[in-house]
C-alpha positions in Angstrom: 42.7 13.1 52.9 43.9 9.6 52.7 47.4 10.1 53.0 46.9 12.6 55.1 45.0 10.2 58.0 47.5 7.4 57.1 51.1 9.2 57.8 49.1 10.8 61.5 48.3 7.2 62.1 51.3 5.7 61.6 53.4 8.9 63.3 51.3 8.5 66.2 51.9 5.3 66.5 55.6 5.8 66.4 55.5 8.2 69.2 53.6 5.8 71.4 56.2 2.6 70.9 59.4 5.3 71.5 57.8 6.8 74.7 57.4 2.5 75.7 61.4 2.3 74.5 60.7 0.7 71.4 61.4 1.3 68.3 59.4 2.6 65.2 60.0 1.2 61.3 58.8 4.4 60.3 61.6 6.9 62.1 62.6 8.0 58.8 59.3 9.0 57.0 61.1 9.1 53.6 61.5 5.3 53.2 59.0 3.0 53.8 60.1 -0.8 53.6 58.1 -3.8 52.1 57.0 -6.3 53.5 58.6 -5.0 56.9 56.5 -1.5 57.1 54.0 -2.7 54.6 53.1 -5.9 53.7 52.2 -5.4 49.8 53.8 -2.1 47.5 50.4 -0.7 47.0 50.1 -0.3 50.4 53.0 1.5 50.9 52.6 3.6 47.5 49.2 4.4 49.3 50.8 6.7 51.8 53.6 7.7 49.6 54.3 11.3 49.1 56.8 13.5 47.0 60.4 12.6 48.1 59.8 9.1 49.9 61.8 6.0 48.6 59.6 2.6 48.7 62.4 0.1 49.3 61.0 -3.5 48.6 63.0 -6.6 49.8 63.2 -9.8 47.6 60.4 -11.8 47.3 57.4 -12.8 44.9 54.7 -10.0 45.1 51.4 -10.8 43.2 49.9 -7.5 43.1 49.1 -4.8 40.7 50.0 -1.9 41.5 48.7 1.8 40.6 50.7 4.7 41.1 48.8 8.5 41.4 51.7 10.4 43.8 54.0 12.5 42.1 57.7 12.1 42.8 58.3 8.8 44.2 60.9 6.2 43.6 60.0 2.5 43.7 62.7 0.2 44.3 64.0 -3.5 44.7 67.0 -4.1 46.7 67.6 -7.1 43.7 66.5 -6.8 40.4 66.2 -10.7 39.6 64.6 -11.7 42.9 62.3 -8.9 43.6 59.5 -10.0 40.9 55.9 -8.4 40.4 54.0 -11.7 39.4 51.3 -11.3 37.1 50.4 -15.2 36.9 48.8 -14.4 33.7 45.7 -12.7 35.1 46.2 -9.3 36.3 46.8 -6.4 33.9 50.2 -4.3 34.7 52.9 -4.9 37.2 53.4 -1.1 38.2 51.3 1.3 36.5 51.8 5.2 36.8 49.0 7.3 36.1 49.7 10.9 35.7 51.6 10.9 38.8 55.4 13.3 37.1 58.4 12.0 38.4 57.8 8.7 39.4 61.0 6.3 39.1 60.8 2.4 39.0 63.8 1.0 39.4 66.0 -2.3 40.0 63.0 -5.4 39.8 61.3 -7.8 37.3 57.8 -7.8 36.2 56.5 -10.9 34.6 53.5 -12.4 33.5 51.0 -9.9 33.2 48.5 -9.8 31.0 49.3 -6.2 29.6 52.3 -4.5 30.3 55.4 -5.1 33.1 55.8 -1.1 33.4 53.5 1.4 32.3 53.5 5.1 32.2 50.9 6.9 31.0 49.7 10.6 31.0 53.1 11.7 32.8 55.8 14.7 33.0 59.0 13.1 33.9 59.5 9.1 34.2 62.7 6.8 34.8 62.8 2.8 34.1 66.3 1.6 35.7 67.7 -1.6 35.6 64.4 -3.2 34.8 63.5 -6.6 33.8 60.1 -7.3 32.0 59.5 -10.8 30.5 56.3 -12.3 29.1 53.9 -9.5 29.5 51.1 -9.4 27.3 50.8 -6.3 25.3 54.5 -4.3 26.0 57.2 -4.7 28.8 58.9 -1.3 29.3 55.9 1.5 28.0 55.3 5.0 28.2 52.3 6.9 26.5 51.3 10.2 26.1 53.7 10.7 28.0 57.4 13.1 28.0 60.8 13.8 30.0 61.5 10.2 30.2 64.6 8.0 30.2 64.9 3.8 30.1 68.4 2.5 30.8 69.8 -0.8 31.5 67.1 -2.7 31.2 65.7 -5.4 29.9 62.4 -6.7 27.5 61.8 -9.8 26.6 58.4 -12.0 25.5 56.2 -9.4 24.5 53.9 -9.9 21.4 54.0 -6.2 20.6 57.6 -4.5 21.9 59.9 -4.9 24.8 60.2 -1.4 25.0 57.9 1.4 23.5 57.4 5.3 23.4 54.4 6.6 21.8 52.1 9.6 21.0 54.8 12.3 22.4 55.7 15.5 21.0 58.4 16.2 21.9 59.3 13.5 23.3 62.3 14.5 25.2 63.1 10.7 26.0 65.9 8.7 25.5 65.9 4.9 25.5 70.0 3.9 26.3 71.6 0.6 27.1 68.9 -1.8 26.9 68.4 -5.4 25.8 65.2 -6.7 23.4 65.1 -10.1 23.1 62.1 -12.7 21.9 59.5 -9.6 21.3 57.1 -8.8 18.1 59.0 -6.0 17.8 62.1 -4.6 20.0 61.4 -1.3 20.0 58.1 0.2 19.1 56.9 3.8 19.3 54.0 4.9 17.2 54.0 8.9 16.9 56.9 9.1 19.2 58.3 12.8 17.8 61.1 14.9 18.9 64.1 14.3 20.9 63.9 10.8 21.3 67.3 8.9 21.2 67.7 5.2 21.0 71.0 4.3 21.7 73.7 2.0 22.6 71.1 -1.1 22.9 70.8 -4.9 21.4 68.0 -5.6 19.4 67.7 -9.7 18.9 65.7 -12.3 18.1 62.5 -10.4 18.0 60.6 -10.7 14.5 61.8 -7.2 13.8 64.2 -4.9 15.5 63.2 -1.2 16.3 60.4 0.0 14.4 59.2 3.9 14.7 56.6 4.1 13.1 53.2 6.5 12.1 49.6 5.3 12.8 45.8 6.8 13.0 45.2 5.0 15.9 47.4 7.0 18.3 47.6 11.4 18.2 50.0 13.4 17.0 51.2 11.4 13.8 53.0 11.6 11.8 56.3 10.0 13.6 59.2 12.5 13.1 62.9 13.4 14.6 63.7 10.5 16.2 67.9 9.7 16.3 68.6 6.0 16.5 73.0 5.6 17.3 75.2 3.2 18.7 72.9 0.0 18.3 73.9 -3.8 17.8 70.6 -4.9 15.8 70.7 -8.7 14.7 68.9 -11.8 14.0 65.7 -10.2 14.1 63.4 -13.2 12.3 62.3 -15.2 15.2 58.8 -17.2 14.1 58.7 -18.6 17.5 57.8 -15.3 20.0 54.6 -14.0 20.3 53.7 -11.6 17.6 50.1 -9.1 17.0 49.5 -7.9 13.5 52.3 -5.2 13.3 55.5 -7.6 14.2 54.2 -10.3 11.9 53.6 -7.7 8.9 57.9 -6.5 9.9 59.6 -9.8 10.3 62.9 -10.1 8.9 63.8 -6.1 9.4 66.4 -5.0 11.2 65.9 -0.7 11.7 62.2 -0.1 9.8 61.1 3.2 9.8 57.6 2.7 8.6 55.8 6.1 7.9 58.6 8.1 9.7 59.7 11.6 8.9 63.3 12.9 9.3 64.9 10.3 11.6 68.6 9.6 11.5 70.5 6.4 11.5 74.0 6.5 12.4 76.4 4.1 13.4 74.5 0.9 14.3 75.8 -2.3 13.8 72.9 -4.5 11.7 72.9 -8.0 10.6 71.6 -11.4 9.5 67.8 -10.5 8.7 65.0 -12.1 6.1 64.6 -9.1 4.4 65.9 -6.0 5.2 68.8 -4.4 7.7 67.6 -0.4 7.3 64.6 0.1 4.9 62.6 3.3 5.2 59.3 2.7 3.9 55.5 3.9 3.8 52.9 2.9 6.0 49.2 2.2 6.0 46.0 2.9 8.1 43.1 5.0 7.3 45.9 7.2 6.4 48.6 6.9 4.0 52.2 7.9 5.9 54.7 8.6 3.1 58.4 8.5 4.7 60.7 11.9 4.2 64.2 13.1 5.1 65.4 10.2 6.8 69.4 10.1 7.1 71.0 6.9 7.1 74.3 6.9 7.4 77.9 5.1 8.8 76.2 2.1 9.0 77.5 -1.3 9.0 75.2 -3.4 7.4 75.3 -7.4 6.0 73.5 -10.7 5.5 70.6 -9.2 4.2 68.2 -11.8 2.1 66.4 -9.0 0.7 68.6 -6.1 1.4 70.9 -4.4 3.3 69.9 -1.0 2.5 66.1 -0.4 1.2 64.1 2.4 0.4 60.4 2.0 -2.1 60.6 3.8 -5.4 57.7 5.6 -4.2 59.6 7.5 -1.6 62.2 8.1 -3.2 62.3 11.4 -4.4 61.2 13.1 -0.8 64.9 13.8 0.5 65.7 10.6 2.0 69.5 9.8 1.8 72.3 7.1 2.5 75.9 7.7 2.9 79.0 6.4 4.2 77.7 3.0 5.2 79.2 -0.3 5.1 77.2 -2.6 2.8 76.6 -5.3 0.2 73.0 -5.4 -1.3 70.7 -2.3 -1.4 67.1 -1.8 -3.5 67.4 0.3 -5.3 70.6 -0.8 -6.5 73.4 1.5 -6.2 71.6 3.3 -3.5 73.8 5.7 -2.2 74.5 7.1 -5.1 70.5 7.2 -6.2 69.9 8.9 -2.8 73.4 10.8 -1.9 73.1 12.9 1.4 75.1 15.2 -0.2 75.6 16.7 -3.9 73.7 15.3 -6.7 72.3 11.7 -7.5 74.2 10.0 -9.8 71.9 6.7 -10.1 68.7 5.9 -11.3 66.5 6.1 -7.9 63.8 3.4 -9.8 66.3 0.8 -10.5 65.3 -2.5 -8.5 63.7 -0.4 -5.6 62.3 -2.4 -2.9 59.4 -4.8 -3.7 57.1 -3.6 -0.6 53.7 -5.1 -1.9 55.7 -8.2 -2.4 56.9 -8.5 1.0 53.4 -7.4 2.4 52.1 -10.4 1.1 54.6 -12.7 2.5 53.2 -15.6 4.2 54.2 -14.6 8.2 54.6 -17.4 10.5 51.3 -17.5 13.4 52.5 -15.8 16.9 54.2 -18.1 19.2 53.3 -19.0 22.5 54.2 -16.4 25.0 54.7 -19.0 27.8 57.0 -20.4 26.7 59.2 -17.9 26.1 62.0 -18.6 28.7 63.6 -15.7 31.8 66.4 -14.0 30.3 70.1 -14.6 32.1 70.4 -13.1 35.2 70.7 -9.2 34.4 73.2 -6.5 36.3 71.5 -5.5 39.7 71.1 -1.1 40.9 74.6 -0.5 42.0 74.2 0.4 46.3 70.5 0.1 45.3 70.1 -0.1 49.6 71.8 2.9 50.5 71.7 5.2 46.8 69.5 8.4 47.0 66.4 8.7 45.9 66.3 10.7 43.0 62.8 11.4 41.3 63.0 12.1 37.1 62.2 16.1 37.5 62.8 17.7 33.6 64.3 16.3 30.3 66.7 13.4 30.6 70.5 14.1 30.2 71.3 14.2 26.7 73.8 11.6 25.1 76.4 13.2 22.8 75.6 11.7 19.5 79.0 12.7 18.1 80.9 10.7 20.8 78.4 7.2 20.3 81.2 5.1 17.9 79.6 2.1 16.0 79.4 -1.0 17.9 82.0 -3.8 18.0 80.0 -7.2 17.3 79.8 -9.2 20.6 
């Protein structure tokens, strides 16, 4: 009844300034303009329906807002100068609350206390060319939630994960072309199952890199089919960015799936970590989350302190394989011949397996200060993002041709 009294209102009022010979900002019904139409996004996303286009002009907006309308597209007209400011006391930048379809595209949300971009509940979602920087829990999030796609965007500062997909089954999500910088973790997604793709990302300078993982604290676990392709994963041991319980306890890995079932790892590019660049290992809550049938393969792995390839000796008889990866260390030693993909092992699978109690125990640096983590470069803007279509996220997301994703050239 809301929207309903609000587009009468303002399409009366149209009628009255053109029969004065004026002019009306809302002739076209489909786009409605911030701050010229409306002077804050949630007012504008209040009389939004299915097909309109809420174009927002730069500017510093220090709002929250909710979105409940299905099939909208939110917009900036510049990604690094049209900013949701969170100023450290409001919760989420744009939230989407079972509303399918919704895109968010082309802006930066920073300095919330929660999360830059949330989705939550949905059927269908799109985050494009997004920036998210020193939000509080995750940047770029979607929960319970499926028929999704992030592309080039951008996390950074975020004590949990940059980006994160969780309790979905199936998924049907892919996460493509994004950059993780300064987080906990880069990538996070608890019980995230089925048709999910990470690929053709950078993974940096978080205190671990992408991390799918199985938990009783989400539905749906265990974690399972998950394809993670294409990535450059590096440098993941930074002490100094914020950090919750989970990214101190996975410093120093590069690719950790912890509890997962029957994800494959092909082609990333992984380097320079504390521990480990791949390790597939168990995990622990109420429940115990033993790992099978994860692939790991065509790899390039190297500067591992630890090791570049890792598995526990308690996993390893449940089907999970290496093969035809470029490496130098691996626990257990000899590992691709202790856990062939193919044909029978020819290696003792207990020989120097991977010390995970060990490594639990570790010492983990405190979480940094989230402040001070600094705004990233400025990032690639919405090509036409004035004029393009508005083009709601309605079924699964295109899929990426896994065979045709090469490994990564290092930058």
């Amino acid at each position: 009844m809301k929207k309903t009294f609000a587009l009468t209102t303002f399409a009366v009022l149209g009628a009255v300034l053109a029969s004065c010979g004026g002019s009306s900002s809302q002739s076209d019904p489909t786009i409605k303009k911030v701050p010229q139409d409306f002077k804050t996004i949630q007012a504008a996303v209040d009389v939004a329906v299915a097909g309109d286009l809420i174009l927002i002009d730069k500017g510093i907006y220090a709002e929250a807002v909710t979105v409940e309308t299905d099939n909208i597209v939110i917009r900036g007209l510049d990604r690094n100068e049209v900013i949701l400011e969170g100023n450290y006391t409001l919760d989420n930048g744009i939230r989407i609350v079972g509303a399918k379809g919704v895109v968010v595209e082309n802006m930066t949300a920073r300095n919330y206390r929660a999360n830059g971009f949330f989705w939550t509940g949905v059927d269908g979602y799109r985050g494009s060319y997004l920036t998210a920087v020193r939000n509080g829990d995750y940047g770029i999030y979607a929960f319970d939630s499926v028929n999704g796609l992030f592309e080039h965007s951008y996390g950074g500062g975020s004590p949990d994960a940059g980006f994160y997909i969780g309790q979905c089954k199936p998924c049907n999500a892919v996460i493509n072309d994004v950059i993780a910088e300064n987080n906990g973790l880069g990538y996070s997604g608890t019980n995230a199952s089925g048709n999910l793709v990470i690929a053709n990302s950078t993974f940096r300078l978080n205190r671990a890199g992408i991390v799918p993982n199985s938990l009783d604290s989400e539905k749906l676990s265990p974690q399972e089919d998950n394809i993670i392709v294409g990535n450059l994963v590096y440098s993941n041991n930074n002490a100094l960015s914020p950090a919750i319980g989970a990214a101190k306890l996975a410093m120093g890995n590069g690719i950790l799936v912890a509890g997962g079932n029957r994800n494959q790892i092909l082609r990333n590019r992984v380097w320079d970590h504390d521990i480990g660049g791949i390790g597939i290992v168990p995990n622990y809550d109420k429940s115990i989350f033993w790992v099978e049938g994860n692939s790991v393969q065509e790899n390039d792995v190297s500067d591992s302190r630890v090791a570049d390839l890792a598995l526990t000796a308690l996993d390893a008889k449940a089907n999970n394989c290496f093969a035809k990866n470029i490496f130098a260390t691996s626990k257990p030693a000899d590992i691709e011949n202790a856990q062939p993909c193919t044909g029978t092992a020819t290696a003792a699978f207990d020989k120097d397996p991977l010390p995970l109690a060990e490594l639990i125990n570790r010492v983990k640096p405190e979480s940094g200060d989230l402040k001070k983590i600094p705004d990233p470069e400025l990032q690639t803007n919405m090509p036409d993002a004035a004029k393009a279509k508005a083009v709601p996220m309605v079924g699964a997301p295109t899929p990426i041709d896994i065979a045709s994703v090469m490994l990564p050239a290092k930058p």
